[in-house]
Each structure stands twice: as C-alpha cells, then as structure tokens.
Backbone as a chain_set.jsonl record, in Angstrom:
{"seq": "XXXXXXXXXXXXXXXXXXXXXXXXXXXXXXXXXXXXXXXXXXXXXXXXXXXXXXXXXXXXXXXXXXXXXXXXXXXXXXXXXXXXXXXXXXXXXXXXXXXXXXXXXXXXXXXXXXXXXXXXXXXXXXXXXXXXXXXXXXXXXXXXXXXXXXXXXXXXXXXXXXXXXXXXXXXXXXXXXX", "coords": {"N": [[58.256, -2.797, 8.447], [60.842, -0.085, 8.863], [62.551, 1.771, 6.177], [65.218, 1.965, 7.278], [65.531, -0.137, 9.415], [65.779, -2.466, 7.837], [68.318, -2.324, 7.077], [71.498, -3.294, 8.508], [74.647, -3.029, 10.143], [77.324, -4.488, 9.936], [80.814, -5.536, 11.537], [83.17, -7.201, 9.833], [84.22, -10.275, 8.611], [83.735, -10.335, 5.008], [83.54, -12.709, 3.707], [82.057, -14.833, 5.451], [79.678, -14.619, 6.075], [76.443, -15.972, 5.63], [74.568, -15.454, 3.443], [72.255, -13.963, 0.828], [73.086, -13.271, -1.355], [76.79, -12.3, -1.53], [78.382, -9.159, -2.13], [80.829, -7.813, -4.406], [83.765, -5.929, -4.325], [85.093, -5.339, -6.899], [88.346, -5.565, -10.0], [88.07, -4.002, -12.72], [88.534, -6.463, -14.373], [87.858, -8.624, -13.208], [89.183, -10.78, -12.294], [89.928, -10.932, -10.215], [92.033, -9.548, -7.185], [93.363, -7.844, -5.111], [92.739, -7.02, -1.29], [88.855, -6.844, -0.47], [88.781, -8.969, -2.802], [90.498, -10.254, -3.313], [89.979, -11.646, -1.003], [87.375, -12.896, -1.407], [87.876, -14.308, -3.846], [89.556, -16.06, -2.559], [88.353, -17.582, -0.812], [86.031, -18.547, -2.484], [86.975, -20.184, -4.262], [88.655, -21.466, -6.775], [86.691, -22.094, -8.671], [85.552, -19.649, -8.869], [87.264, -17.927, -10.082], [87.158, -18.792, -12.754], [84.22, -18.492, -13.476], [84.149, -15.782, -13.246], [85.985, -15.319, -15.854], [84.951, -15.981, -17.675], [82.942, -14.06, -17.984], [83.693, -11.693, -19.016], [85.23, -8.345, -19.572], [84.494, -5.599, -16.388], [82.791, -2.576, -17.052], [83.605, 0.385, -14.593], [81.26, 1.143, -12.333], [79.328, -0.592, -12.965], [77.695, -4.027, -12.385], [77.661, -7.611, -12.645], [77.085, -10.963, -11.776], [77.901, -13.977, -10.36], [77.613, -17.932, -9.072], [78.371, -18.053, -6.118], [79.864, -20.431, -5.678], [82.183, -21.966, -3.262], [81.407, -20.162, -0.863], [79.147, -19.552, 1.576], [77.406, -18.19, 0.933], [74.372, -17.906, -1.824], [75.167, -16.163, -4.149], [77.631, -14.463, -5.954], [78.11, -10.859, -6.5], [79.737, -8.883, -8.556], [80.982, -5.579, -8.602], [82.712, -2.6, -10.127], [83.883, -0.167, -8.56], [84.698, 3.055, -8.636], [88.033, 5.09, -9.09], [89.269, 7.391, -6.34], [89.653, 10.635, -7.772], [89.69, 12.859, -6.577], [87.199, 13.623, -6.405], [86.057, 15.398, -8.514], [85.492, 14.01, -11.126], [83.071, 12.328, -11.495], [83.073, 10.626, -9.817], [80.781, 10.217, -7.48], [78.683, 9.764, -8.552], [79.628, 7.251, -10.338], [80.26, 5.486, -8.175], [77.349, 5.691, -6.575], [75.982, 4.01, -8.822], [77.212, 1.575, -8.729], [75.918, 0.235, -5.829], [73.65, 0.312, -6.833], [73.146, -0.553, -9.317], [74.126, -3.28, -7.966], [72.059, -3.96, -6.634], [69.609, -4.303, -8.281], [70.814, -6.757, -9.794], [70.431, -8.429, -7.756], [67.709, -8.37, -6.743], [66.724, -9.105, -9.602], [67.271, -11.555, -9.37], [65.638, -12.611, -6.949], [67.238, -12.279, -4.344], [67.499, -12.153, -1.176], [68.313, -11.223, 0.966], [71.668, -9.373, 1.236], [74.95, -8.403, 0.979], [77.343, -5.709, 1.295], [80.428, -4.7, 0.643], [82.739, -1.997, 1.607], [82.836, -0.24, -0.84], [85.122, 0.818, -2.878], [86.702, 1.958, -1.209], [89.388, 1.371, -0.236], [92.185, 0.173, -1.92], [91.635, 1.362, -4.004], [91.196, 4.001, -3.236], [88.928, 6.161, -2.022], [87.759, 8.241, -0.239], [86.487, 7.362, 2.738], [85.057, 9.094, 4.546], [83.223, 10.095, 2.487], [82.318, 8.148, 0.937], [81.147, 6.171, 2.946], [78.639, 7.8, 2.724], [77.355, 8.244, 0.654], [77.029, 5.691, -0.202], [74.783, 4.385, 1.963], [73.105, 6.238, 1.722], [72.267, 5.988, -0.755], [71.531, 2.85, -1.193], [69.274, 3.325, 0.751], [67.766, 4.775, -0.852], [66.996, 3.164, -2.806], [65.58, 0.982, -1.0], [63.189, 2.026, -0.332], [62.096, 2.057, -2.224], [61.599, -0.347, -3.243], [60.495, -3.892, -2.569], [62.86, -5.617, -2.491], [65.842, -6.386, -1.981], [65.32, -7.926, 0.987], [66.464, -7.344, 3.284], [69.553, -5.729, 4.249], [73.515, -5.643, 4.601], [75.685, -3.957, 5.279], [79.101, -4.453, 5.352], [81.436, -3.939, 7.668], [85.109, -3.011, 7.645], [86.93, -2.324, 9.836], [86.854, -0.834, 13.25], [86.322, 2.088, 12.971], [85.239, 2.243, 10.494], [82.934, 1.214, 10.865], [81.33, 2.794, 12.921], [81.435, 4.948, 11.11], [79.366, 4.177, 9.09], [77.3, 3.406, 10.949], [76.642, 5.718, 11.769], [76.087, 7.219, 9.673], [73.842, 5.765, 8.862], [72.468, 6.563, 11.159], [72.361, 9.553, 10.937], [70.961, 9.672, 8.068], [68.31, 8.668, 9.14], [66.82, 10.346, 10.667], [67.164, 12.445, 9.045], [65.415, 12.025, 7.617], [62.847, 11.434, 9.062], [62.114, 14.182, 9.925]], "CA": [[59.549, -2.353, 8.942], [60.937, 1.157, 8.154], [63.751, 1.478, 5.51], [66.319, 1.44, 8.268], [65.093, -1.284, 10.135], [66.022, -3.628, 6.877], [69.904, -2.233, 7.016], [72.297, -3.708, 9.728], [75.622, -2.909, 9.742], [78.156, -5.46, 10.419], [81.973, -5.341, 11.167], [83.709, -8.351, 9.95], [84.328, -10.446, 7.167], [82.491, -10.745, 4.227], [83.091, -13.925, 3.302], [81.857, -15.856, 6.089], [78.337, -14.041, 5.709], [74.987, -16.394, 5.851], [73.955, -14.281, 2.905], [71.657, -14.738, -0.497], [74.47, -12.657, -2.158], [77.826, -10.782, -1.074], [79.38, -8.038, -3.146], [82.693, -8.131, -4.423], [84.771, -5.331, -4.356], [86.17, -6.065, -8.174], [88.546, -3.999, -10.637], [87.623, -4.368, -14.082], [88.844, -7.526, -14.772], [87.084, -9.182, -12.265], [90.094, -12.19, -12.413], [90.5, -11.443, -8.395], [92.857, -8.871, -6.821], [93.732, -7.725, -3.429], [91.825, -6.48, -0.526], [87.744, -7.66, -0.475], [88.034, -8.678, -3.864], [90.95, -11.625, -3.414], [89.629, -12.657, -0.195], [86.296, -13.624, -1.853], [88.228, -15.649, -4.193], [90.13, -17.684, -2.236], [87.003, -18.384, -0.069], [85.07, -18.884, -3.198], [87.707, -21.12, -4.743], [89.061, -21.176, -8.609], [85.34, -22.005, -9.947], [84.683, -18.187, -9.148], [87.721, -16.777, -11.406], [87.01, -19.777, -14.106], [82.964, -17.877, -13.932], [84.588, -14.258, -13.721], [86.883, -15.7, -17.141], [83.37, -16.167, -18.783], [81.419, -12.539, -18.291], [84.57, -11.049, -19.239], [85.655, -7.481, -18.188], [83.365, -5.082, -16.266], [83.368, -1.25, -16.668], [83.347, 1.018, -13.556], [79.971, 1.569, -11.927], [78.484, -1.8, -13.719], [78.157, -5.216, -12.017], [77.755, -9.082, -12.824], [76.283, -12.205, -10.959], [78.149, -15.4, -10.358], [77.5, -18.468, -8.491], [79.199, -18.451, -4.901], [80.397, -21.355, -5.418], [82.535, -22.269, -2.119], [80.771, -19.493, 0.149], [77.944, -19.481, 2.282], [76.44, -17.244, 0.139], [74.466, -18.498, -3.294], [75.815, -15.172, -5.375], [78.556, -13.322, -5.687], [77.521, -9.974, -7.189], [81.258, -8.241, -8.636], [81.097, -4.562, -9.279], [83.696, -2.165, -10.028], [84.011, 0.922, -8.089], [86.141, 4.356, -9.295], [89.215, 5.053, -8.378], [89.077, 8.31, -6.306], [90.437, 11.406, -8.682], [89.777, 14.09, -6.04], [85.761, 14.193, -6.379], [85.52, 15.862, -9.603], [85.695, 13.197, -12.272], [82.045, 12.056, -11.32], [83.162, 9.328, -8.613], [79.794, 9.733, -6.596], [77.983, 8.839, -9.62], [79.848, 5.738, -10.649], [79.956, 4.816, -6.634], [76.002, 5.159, -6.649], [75.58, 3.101, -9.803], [77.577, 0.372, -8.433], [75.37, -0.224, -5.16], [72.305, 0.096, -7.098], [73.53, -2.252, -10.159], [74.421, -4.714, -7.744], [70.609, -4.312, -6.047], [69.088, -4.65, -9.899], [70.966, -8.02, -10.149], [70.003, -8.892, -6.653], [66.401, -8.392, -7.31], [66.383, -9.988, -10.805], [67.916, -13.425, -8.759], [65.056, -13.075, -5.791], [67.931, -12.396, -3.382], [66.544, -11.646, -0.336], [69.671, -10.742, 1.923], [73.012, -9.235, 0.681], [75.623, -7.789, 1.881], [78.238, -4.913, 0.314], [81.657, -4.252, 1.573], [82.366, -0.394, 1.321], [83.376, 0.001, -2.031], [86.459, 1.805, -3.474], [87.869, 2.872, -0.199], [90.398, 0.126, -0.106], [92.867, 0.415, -3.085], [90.858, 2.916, -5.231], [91.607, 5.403, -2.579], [88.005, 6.762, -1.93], [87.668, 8.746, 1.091], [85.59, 6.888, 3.679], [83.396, 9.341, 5.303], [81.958, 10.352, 1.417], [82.2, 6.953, 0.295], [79.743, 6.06, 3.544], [77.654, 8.632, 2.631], [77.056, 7.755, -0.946], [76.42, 3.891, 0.063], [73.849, 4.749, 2.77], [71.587, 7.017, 0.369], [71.984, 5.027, -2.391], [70.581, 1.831, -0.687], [68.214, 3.64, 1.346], [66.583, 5.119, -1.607], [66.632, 1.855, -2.971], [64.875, 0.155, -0.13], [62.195, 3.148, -0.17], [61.212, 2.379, -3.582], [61.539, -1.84, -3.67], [60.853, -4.366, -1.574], [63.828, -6.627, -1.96], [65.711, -7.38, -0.706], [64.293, -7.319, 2.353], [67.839, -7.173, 4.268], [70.65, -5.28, 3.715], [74.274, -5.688, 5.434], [76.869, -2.831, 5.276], [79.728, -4.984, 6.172], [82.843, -3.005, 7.287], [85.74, -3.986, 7.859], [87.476, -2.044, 11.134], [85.509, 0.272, 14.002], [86.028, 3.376, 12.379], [84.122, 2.197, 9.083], [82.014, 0.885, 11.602], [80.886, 4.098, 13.549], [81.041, 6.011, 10.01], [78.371, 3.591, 8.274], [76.151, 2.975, 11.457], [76.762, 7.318, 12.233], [75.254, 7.624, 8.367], [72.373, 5.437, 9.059], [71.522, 7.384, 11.923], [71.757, 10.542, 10.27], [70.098, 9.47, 7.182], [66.786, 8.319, 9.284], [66.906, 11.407, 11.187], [66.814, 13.634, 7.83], [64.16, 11.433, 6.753], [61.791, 11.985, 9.956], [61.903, 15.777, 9.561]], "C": [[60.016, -1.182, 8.081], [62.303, 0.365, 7.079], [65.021, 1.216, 6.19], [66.569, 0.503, 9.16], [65.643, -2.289, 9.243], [67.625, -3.242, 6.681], [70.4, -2.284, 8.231], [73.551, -3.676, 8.962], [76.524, -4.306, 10.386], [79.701, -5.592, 10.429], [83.038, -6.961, 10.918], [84.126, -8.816, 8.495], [83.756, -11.087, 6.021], [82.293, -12.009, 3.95], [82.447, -15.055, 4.253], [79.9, -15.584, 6.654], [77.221, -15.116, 5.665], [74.188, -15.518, 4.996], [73.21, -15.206, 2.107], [72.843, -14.012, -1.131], [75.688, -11.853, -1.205], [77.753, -10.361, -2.435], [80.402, -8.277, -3.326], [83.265, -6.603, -4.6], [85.582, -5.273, -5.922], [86.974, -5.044, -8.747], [87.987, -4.706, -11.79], [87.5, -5.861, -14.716], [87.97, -8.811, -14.514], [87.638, -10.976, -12.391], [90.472, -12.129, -10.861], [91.654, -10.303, -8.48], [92.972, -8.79, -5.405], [92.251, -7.519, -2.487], [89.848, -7.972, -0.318], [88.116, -8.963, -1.558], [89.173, -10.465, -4.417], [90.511, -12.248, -2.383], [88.627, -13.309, -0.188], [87.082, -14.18, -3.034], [89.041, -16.006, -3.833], [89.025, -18.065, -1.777], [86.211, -19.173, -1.129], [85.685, -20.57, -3.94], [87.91, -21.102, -6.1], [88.012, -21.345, -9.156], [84.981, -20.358, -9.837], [85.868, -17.763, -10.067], [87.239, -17.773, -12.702], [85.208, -18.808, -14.579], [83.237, -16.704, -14.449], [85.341, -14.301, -15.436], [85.475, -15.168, -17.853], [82.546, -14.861, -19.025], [82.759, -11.576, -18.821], [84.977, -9.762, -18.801], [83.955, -6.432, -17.7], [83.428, -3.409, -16.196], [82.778, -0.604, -15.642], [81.65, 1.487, -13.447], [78.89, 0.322, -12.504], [78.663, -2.817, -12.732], [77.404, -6.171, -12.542], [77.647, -10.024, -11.796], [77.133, -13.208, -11.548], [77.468, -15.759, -9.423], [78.923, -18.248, -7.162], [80.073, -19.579, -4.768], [81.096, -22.113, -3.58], [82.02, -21.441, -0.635], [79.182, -19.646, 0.628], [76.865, -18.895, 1.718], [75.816, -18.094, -1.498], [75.041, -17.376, -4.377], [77.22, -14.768, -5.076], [78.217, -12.228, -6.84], [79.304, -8.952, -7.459], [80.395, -6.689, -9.3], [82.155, -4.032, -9.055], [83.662, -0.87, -9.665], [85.162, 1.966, -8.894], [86.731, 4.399, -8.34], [89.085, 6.759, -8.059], [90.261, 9.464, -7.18], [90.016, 12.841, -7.279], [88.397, 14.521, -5.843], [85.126, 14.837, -7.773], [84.985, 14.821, -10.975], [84.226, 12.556, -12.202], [81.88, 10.625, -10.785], [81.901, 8.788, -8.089], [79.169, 9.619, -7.357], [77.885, 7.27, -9.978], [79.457, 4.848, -9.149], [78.273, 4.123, -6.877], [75.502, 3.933, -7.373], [76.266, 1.83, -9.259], [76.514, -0.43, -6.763], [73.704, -0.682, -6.037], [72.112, -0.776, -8.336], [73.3, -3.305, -9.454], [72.774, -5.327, -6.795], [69.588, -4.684, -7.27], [69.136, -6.28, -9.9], [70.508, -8.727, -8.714], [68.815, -9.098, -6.826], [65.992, -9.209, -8.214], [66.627, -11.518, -10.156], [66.745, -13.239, -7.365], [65.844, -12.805, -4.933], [67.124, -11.493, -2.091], [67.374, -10.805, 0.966], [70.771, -10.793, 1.042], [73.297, -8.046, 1.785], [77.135, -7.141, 0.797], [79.734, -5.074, 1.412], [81.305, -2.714, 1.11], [83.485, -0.487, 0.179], [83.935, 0.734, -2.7], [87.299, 2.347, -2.056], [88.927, 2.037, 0.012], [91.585, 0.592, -0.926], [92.855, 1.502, -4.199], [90.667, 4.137, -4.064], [89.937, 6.26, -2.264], [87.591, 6.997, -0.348], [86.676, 7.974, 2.077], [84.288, 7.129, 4.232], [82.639, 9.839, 3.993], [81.063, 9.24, 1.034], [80.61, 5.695, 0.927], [78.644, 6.661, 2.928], [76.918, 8.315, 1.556], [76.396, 6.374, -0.79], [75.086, 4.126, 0.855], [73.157, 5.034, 2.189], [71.355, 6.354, -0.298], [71.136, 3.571, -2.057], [69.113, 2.632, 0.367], [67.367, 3.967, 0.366], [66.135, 3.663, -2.445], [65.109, 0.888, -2.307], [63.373, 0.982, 0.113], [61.437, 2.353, -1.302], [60.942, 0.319, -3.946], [61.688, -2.438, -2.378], [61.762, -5.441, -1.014], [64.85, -5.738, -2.526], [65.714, -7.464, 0.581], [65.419, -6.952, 3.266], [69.32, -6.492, 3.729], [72.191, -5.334, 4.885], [75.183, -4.792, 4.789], [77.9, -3.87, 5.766], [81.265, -4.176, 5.861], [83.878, -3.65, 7.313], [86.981, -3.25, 9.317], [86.389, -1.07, 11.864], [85.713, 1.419, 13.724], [84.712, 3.025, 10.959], [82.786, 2.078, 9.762], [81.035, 1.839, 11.998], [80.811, 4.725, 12.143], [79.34, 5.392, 9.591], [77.352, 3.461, 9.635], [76.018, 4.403, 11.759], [75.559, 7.627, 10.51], [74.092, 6.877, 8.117], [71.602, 6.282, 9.451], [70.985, 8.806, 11.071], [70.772, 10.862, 9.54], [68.522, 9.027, 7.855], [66.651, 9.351, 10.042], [66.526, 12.689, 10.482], [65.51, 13.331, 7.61], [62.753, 11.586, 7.652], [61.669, 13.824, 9.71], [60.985, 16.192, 8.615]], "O": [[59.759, -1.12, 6.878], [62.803, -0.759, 7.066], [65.82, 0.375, 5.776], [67.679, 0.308, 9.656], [66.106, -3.221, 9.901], [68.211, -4.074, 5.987], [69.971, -1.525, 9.1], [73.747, -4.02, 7.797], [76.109, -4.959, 11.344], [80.129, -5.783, 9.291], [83.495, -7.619, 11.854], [84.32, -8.102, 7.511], [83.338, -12.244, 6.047], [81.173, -12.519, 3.906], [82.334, -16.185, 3.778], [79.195, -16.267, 7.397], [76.705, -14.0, 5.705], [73.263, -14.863, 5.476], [73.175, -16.434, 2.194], [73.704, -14.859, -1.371], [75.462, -10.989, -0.357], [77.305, -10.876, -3.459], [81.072, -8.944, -2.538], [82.701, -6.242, -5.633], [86.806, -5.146, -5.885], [86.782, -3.869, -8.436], [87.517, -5.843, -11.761], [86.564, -6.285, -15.394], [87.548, -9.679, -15.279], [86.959, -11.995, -12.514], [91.141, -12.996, -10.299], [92.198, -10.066, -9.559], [92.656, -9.704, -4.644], [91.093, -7.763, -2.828], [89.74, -9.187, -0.153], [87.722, -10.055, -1.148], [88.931, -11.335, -5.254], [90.511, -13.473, -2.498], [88.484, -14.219, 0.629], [86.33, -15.138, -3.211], [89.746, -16.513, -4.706], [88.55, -19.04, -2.358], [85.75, -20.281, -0.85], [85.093, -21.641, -4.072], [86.984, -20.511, -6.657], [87.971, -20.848, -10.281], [84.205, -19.851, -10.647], [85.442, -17.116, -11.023], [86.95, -17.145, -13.72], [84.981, -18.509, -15.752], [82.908, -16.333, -15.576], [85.197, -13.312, -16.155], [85.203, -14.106, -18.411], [81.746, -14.632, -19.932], [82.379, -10.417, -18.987], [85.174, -9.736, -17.586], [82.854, -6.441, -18.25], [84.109, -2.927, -15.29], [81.568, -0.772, -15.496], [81.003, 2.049, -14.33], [77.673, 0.475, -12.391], [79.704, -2.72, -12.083], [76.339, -5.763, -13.005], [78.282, -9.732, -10.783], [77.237, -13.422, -12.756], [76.782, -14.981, -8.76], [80.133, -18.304, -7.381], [80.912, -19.682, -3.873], [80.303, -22.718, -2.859], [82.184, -21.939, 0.479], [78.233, -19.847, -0.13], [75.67, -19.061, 1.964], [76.586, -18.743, -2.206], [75.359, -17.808, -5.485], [77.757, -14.807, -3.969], [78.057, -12.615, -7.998], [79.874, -8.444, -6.493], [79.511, -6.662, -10.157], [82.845, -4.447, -8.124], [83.339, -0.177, -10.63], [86.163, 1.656, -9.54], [86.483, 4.055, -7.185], [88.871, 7.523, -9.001], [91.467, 9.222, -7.235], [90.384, 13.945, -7.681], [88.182, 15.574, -5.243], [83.929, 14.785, -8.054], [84.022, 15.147, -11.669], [84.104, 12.033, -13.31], [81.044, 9.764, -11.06], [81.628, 7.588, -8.056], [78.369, 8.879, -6.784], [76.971, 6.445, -9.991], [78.673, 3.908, -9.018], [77.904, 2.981, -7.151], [74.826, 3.04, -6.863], [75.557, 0.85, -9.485], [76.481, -1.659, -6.708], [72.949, -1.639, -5.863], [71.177, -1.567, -8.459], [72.562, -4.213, -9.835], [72.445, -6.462, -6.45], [68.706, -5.492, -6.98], [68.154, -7.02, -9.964], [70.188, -9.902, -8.899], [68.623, -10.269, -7.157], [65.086, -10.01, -7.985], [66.055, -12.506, -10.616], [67.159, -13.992, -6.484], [65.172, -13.126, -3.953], [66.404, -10.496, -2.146], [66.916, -9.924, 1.694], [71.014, -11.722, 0.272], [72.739, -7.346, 2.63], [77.751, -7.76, -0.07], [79.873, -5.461, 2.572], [80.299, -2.255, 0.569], [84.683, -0.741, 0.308], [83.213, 1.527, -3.304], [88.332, 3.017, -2.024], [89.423, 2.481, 1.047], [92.04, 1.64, -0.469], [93.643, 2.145, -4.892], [89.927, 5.102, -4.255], [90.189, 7.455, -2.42], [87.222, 6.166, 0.482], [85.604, 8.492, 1.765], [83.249, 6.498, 4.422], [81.44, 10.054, 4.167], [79.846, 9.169, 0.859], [79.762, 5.003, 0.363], [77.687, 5.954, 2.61], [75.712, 8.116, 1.7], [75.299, 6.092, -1.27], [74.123, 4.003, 0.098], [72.292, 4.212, 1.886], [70.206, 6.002, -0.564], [70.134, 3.297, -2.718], [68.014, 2.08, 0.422], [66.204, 3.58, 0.484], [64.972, 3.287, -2.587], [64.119, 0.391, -2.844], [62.503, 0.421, 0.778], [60.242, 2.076, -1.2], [60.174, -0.11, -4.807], [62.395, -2.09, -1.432], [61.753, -6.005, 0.08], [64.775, -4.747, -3.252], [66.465, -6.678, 1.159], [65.127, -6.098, 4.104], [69.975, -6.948, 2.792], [71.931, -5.046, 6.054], [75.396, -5.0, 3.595], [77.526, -4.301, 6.857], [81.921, -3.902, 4.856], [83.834, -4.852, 7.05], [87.905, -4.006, 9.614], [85.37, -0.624, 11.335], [85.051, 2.107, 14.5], [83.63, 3.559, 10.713], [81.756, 2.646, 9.399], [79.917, 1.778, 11.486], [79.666, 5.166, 12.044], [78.323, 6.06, 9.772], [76.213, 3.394, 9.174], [74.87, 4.507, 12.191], [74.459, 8.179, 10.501], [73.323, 7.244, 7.228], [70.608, 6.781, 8.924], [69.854, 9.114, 10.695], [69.921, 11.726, 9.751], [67.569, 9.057, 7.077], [65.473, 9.078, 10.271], [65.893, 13.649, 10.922], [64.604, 14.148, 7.44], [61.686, 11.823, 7.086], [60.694, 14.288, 9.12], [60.853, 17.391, 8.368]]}, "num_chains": 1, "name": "protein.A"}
C-alpha cells in the first residue's frame, strides 16, 4: 500500500477513536486544558491528569506517552504545539517536530494505528491551511521512511478542516507521482 493509502482522514471526535494511540493536543503542562486537549481528559478520566502529574511539564514541539486509561485507545501520546507568532518564530519547525515526536513514541510502543487532531490551530491560533500542510508532509515523509504505524488518522474536527486535510493529501500524492 502506497504512503497515502495508510492515511485516512476522519471528521469527528477524537476520543471515541478505535485507535492504538490518539494525540493530545496539550500545552506545556499537560494537566488538561480546553479544546482537544480537555476533551481527552474527561473521556480519559482523572487517572490521565494523575499520569500527566508524573512526566511533568513538556516543552513545545516534544511529546510523552501515557496509558489511555478510560478511552478506546491504549495510548495517549500529549504533545505541545506553538503558539502561532505570525510564521517567523520557527512555528513550522516546532509543528513538524511534534507530529513526528509523537510517531517516535508511537513506534517505540508498536502502535500500529493513531490518530492526531490538527495541532495548534485551536487556541494557539495557527492558521489552518499551513498548519494542514505541515501535518500532511510531515507524516507522509514519515510513512515513506517507516513502516509503522501502518495507519494513520488525520482527525478533524469540522468540514472545512476536513476538505483542507483530505485537499493536502491529494495534493501531496500528486507532487509525489510527478
């Protein structure tokens, strides 16, 4: 199966996923906040901030492996996305490093299916259609170069993210035939 064949996008919500890992959405702290990032812990339930207590904080573009505890999922993989500054401050850097951290710790655990939300466009203000763009590459080159985990889910969360992230698939396998 090509590299795009192993990424499906999905619009919905993460926590109710059939995954080996979600993503979290986290800020530093990784004690739970708004957006993705509280609605995977309530789902998860107080053993995920009592785990997050324990790895203590996480700096931008890094992530950390708990147990799922209450979700469908056996991980929860927390990274912390930048907060957009305008593009200059070296956003699509940290961005990158946070999909491909959280595929590192995916890998190291066997995970065989995960699934990201789109990371920083929520709260941390990060434009959408870059923020696609950046996620897309960054797992595709991923999936080029390793073979887990064998499945990847983009999961958005309305039909614009939707059409952006399944529009930057296309593109991206389109460049890649040429």
């Amino acid at each position: 199966m090509n590299v795009f064949g192993r990424i499906a996008v999905w619009e919905g919500n993460i926590t109710t996923l059939e995954v080996d890992a979600v993503v979290n959405a986290a800020n530093e702290s990784l004690l739970g906040g708004g957006g993705v990032d509280g609605a995977i812990h309530r789902a998860a339930g107080p053993e995920l901030l009592e785990a997050c207590r324990a790895l203590g904080p996480c700096p931008t573009g890094e992530a950390r492996i708990t147990p799922a505890f209450n979700l469908k999922a056996r991980f929860v993989i927390h990274t912390v996305g930048p907060r957009w500054q305008g593009g200059k401050d070296g956003e699509s850097e940290l961005l990158s490093n946070c999909y491909r951290k959280s595929l590192e710790l995916a890998m190291a655990e066997g995970v065989d299916t995960i699934a990201f939300p789109s990371i920083s466009t929520g709260a941390y203000g990060y434009p959408i259609e870059e923020a696609t763009e950046v996620a897309m590459e960054t797992v595709a080159e991923w999936l080029t170069e390793h073979d887990m985990p064998r499945r990847v889910i983009m999961c958005t969360f309305d039909a614009r993210a939707t059409r952006l992230m399944r529009q930057a698939r296309m593109d991206l396998a389109d460049d890649r035939e040429d």
